[in-house]
mmCIF file of the N, C-alpha and C atoms, coordinates in Angstrom:
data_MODEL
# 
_entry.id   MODEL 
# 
loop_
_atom_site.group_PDB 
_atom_site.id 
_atom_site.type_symbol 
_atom_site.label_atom_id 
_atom_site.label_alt_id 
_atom_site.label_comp_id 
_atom_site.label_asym_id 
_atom_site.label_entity_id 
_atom_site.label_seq_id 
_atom_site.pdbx_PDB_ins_code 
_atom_site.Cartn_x 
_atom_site.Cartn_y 
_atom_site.Cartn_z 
_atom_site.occupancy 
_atom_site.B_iso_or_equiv 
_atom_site.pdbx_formal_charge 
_atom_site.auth_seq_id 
_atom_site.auth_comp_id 
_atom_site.auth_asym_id 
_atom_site.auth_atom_id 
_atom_site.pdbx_PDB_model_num 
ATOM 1   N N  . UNK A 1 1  ? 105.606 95.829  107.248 1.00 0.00 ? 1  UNK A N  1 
ATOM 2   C CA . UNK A 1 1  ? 105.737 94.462  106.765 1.00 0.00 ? 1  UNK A CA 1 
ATOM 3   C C  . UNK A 1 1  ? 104.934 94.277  105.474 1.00 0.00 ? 1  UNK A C  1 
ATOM 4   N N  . UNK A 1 2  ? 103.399 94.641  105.823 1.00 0.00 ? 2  UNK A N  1 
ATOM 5   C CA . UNK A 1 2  ? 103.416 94.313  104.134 1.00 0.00 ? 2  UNK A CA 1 
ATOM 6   C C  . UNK A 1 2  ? 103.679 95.546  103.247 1.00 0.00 ? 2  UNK A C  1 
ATOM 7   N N  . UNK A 1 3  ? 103.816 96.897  103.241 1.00 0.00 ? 3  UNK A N  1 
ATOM 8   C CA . UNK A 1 3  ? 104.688 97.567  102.508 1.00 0.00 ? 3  UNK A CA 1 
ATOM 9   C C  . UNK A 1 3  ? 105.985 96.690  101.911 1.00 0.00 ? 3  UNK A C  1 
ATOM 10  N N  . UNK A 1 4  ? 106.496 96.326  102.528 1.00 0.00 ? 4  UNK A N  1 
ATOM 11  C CA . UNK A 1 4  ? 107.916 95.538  102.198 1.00 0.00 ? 4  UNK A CA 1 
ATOM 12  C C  . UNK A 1 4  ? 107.834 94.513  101.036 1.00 0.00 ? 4  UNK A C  1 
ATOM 13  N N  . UNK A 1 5  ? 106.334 93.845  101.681 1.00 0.00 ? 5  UNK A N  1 
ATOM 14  C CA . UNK A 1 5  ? 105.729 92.492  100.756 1.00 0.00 ? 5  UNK A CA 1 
ATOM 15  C C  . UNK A 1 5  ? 105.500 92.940  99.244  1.00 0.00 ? 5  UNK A C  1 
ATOM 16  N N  . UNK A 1 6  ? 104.975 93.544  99.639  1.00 0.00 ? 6  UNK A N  1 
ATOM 17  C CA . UNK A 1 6  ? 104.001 94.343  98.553  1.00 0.00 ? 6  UNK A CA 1 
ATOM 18  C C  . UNK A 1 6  ? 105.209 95.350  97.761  1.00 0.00 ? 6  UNK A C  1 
ATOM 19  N N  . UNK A 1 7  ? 106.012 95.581  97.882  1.00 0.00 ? 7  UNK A N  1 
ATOM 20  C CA . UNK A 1 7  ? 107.060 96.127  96.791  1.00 0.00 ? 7  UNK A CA 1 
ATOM 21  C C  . UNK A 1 7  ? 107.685 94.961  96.475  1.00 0.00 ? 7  UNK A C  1 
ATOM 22  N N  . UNK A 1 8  ? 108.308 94.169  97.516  1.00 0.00 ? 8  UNK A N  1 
ATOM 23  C CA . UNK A 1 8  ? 109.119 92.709  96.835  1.00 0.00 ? 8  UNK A CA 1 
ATOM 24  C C  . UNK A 1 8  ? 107.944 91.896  95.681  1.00 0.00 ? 8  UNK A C  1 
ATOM 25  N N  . UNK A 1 9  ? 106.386 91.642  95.979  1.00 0.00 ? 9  UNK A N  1 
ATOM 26  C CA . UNK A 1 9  ? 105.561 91.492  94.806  1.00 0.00 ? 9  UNK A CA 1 
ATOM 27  C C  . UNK A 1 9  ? 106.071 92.411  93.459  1.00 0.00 ? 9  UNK A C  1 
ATOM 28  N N  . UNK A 1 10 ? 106.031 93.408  93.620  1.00 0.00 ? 10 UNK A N  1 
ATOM 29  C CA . UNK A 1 10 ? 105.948 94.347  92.478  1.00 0.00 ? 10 UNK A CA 1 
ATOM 30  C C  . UNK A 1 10 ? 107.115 94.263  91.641  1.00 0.00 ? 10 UNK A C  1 
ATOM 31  N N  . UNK A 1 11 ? 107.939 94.341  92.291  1.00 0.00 ? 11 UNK A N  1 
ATOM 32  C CA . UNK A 1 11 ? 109.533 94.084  91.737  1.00 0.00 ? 11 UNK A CA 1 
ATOM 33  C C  . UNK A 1 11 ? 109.541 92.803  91.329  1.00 0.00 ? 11 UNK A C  1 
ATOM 34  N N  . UNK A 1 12 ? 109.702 91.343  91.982  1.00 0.00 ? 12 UNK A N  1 
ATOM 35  C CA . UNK A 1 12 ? 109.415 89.830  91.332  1.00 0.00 ? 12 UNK A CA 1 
ATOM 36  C C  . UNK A 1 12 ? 108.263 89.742  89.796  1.00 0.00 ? 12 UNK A C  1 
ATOM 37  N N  . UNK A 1 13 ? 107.182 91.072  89.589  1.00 0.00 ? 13 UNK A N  1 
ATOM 38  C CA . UNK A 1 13 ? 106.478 90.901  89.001  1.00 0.00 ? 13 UNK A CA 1 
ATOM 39  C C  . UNK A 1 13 ? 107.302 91.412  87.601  1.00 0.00 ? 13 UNK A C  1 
ATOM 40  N N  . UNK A 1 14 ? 108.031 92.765  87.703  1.00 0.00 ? 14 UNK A N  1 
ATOM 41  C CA . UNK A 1 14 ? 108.832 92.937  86.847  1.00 0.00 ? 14 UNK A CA 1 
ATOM 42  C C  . UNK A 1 14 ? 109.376 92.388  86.127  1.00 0.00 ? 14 UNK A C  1 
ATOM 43  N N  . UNK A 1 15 ? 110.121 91.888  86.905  1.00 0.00 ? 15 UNK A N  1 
ATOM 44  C CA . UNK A 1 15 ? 111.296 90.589  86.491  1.00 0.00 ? 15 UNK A CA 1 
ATOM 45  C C  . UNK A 1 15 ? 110.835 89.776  85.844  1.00 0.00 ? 15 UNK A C  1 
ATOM 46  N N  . UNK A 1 16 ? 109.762 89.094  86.728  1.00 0.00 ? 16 UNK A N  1 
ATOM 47  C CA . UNK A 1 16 ? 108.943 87.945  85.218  1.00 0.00 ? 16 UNK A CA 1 
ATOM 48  C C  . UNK A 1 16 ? 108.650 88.344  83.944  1.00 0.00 ? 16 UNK A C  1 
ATOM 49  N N  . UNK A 1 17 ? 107.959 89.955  84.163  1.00 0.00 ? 17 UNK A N  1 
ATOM 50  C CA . UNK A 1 17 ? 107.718 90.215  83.100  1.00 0.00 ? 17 UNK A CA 1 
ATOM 51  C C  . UNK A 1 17 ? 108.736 90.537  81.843  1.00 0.00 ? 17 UNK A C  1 
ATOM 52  N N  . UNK A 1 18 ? 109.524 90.851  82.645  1.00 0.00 ? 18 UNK A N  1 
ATOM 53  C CA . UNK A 1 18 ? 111.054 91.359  81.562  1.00 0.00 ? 18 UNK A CA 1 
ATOM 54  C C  . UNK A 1 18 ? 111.581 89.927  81.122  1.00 0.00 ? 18 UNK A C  1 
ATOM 55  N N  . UNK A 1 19 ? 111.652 89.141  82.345  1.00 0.00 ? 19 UNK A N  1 
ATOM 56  C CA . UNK A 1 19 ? 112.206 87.289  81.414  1.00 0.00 ? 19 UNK A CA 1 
ATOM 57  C C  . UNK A 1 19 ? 110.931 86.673  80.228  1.00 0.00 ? 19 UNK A C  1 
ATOM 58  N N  . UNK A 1 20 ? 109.766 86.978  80.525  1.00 0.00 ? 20 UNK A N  1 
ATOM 59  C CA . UNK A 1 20 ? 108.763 86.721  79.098  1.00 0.00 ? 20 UNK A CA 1 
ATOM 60  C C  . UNK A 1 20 ? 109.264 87.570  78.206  1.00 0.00 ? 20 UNK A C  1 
ATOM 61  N N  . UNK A 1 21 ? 109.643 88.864  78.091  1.00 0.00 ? 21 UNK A N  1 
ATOM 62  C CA . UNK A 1 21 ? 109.256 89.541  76.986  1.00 0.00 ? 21 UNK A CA 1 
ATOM 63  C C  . UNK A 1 21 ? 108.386 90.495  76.949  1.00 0.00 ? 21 UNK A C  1 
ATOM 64  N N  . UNK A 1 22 ? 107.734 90.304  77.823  1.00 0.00 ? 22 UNK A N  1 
ATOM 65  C CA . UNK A 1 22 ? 106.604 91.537  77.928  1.00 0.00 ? 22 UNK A CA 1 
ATOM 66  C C  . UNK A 1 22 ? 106.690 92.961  78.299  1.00 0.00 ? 22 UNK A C  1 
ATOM 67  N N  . UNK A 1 23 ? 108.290 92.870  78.803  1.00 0.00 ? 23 UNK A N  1 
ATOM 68  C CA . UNK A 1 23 ? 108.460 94.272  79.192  1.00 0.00 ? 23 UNK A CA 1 
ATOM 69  C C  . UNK A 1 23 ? 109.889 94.684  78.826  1.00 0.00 ? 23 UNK A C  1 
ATOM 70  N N  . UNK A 1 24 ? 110.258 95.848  78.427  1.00 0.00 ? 24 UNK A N  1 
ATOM 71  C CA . UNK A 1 24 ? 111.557 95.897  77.459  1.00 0.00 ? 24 UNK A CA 1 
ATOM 72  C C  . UNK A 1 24 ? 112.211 95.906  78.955  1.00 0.00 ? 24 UNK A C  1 
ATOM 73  N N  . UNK A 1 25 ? 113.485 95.943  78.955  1.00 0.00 ? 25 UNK A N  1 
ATOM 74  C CA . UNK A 1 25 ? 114.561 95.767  80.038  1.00 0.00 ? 25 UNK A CA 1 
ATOM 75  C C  . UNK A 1 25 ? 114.912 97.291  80.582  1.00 0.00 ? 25 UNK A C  1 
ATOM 76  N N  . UNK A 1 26 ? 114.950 97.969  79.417  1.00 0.00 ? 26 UNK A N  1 
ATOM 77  C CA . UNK A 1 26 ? 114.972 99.571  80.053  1.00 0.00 ? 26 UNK A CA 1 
ATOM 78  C C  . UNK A 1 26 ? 113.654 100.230 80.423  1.00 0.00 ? 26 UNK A C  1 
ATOM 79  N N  . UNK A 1 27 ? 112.909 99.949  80.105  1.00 0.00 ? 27 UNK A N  1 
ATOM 80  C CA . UNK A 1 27 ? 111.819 100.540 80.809  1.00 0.00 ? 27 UNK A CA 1 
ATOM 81  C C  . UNK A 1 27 ? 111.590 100.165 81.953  1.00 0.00 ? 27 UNK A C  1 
ATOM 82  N N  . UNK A 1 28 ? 111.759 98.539  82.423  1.00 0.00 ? 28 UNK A N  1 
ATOM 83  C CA . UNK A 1 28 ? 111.766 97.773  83.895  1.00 0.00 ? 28 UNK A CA 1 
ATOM 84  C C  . UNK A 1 28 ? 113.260 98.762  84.980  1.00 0.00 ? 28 UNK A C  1 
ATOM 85  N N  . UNK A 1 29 ? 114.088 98.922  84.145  1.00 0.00 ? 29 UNK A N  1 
ATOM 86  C CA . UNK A 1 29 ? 114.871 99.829  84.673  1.00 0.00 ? 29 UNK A CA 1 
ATOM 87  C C  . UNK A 1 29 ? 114.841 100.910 84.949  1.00 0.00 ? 29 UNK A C  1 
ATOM 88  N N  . UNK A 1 30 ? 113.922 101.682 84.701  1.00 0.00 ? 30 UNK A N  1 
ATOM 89  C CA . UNK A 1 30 ? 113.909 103.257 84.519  1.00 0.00 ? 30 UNK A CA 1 
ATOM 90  C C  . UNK A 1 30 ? 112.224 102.582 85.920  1.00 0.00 ? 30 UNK A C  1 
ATOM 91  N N  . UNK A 1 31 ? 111.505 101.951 85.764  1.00 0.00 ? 31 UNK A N  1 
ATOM 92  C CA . UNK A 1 31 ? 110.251 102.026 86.867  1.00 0.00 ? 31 UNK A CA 1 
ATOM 93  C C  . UNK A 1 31 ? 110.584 101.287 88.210  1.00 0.00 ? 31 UNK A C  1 
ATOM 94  N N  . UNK A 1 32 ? 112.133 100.658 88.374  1.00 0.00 ? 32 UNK A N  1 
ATOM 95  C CA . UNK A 1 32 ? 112.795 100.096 89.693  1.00 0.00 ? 32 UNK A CA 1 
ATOM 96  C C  . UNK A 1 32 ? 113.116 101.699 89.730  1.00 0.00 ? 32 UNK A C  1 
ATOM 97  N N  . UNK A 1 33 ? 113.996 102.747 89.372  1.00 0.00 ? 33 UNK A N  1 
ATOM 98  C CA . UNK A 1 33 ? 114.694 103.805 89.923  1.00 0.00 ? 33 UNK A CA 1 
ATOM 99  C C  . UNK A 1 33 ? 113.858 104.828 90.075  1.00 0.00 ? 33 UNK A C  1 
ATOM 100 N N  . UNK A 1 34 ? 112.835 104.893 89.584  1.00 0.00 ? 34 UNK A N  1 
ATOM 101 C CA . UNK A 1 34 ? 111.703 106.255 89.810  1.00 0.00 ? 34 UNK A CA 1 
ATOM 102 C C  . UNK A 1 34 ? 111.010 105.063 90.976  1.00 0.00 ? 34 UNK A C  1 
ATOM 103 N N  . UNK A 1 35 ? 110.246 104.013 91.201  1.00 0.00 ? 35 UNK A N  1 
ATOM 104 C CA . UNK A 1 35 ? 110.342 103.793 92.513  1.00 0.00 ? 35 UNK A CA 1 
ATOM 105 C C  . UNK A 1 35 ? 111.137 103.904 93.662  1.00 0.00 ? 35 UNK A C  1 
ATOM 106 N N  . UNK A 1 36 ? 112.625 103.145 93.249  1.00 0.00 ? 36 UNK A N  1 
ATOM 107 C CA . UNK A 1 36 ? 112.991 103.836 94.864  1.00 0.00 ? 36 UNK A CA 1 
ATOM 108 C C  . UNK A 1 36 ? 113.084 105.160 95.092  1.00 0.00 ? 36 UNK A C  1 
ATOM 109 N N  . UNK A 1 37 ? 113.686 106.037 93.749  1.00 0.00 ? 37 UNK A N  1 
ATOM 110 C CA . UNK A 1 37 ? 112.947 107.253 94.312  1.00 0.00 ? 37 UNK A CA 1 
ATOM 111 C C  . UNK A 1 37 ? 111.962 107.936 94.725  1.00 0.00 ? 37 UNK A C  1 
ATOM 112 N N  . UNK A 1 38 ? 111.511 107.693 94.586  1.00 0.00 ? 38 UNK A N  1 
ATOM 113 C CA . UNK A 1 38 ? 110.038 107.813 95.398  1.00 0.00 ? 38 UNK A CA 1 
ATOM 114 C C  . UNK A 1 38 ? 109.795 107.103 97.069  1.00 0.00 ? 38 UNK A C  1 
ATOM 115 N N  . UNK A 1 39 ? 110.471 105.703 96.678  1.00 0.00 ? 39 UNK A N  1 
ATOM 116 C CA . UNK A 1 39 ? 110.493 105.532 97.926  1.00 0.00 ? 39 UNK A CA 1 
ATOM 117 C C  . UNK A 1 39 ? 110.928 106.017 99.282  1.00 0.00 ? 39 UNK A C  1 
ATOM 118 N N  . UNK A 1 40 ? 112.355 106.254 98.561  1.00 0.00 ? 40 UNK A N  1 
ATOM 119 C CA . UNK A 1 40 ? 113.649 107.235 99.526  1.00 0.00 ? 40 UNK A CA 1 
ATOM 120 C C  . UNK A 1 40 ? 112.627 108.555 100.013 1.00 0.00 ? 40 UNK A C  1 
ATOM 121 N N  . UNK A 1 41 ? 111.994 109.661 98.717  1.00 0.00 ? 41 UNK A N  1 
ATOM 122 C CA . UNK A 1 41 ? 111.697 110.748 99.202  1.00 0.00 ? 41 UNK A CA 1 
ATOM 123 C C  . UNK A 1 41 ? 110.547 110.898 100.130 1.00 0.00 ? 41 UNK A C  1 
ATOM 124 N N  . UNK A 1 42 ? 109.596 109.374 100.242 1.00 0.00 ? 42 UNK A N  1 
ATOM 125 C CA . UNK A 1 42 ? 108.535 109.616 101.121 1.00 0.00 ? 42 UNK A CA 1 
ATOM 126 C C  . UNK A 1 42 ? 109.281 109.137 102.395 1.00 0.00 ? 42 UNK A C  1 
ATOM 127 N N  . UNK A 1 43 ? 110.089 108.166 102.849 1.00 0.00 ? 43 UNK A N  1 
ATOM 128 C CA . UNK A 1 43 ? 110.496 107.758 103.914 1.00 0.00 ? 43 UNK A CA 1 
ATOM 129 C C  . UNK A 1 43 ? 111.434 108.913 104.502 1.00 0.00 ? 43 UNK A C  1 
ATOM 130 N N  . UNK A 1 44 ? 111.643 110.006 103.951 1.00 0.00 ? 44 UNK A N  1 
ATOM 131 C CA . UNK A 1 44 ? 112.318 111.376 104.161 1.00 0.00 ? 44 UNK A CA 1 
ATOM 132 C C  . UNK A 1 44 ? 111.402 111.981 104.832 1.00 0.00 ? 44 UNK A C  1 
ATOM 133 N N  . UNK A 1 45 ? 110.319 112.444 104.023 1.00 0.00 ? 45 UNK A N  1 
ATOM 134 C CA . UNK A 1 45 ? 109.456 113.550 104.162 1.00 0.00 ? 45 UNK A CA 1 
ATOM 135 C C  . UNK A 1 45 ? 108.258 112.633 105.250 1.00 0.00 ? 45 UNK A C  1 
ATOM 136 N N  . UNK A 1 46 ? 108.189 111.716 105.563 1.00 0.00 ? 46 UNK A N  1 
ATOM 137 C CA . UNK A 1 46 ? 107.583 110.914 106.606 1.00 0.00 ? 46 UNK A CA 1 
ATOM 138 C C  . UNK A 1 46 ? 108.469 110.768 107.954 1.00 0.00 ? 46 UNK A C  1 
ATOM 139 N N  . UNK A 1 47 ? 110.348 110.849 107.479 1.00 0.00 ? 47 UNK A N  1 
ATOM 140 C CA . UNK A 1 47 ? 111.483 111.664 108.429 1.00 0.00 ? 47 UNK A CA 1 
ATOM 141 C C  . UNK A 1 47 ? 111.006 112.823 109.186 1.00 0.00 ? 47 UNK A C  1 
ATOM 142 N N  . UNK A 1 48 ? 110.841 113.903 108.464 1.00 0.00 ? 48 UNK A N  1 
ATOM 143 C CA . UNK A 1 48 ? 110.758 115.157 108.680 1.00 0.00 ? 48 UNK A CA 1 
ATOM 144 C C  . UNK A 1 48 ? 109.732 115.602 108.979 1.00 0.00 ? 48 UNK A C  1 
ATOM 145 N N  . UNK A 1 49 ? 108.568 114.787 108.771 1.00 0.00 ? 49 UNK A N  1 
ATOM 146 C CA . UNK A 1 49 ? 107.250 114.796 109.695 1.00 0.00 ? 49 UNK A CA 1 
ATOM 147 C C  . UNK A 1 49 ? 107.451 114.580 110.711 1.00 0.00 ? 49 UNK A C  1 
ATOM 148 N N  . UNK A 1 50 ? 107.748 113.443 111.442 1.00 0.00 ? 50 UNK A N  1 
ATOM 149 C CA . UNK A 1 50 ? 107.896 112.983 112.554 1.00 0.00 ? 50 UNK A CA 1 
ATOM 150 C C  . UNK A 1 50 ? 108.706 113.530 113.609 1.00 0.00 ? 50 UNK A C  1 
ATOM 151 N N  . UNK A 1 51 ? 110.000 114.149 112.556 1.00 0.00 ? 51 UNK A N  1 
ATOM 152 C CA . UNK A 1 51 ? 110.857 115.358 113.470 1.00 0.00 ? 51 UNK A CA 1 
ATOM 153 C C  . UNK A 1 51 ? 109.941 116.161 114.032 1.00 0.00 ? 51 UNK A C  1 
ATOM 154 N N  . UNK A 1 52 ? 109.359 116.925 113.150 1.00 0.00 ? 52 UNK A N  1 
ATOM 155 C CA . UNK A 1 52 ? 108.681 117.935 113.615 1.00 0.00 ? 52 UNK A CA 1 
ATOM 156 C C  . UNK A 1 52 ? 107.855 118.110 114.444 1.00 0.00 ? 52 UNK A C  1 
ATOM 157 N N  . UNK A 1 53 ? 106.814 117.102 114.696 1.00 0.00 ? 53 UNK A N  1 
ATOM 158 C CA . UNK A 1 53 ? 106.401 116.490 115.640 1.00 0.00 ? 53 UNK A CA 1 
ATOM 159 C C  . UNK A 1 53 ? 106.887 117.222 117.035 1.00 0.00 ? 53 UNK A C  1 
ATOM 160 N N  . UNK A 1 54 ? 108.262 116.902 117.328 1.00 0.00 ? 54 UNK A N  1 
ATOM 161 C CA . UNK A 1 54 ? 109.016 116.854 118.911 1.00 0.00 ? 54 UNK A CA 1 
ATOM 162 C C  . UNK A 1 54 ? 109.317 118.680 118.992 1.00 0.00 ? 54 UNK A C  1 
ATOM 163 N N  . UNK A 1 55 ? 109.153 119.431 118.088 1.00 0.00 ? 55 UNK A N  1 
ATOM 164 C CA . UNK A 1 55 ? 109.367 120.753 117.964 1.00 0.00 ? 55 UNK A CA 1 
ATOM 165 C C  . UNK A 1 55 ? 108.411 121.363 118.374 1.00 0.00 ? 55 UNK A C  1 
# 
């Protein structure tokens, strides 16, 4: 839950920052997709921990 919070912060923070000006639009784009990647590959490899686990 607050994982969840705490990225929806981060992302809303973006956004503001890209509607001021403060942040170019492709760069806010390129640090949403290297986050969820990142996100995807730890919720994998936190997968495949947990598999392993039962082995």
């Amino acid at each position: 839950m607050i994982t969840a919070l705490g990225t929806g912060l981060v992302f809303f923070s973006l956004v503001l920052a890209e509607k001021k000006g403060l942040l170019d639009p492709k760069k806010a784009e390129t640090i949403i997709k290297a986050g969820m990647m990142v996100g995807i590959c730890g919720a994998f490899l936190y997968f495949i921990h947990t598999l392993s686990s039962f082995f």
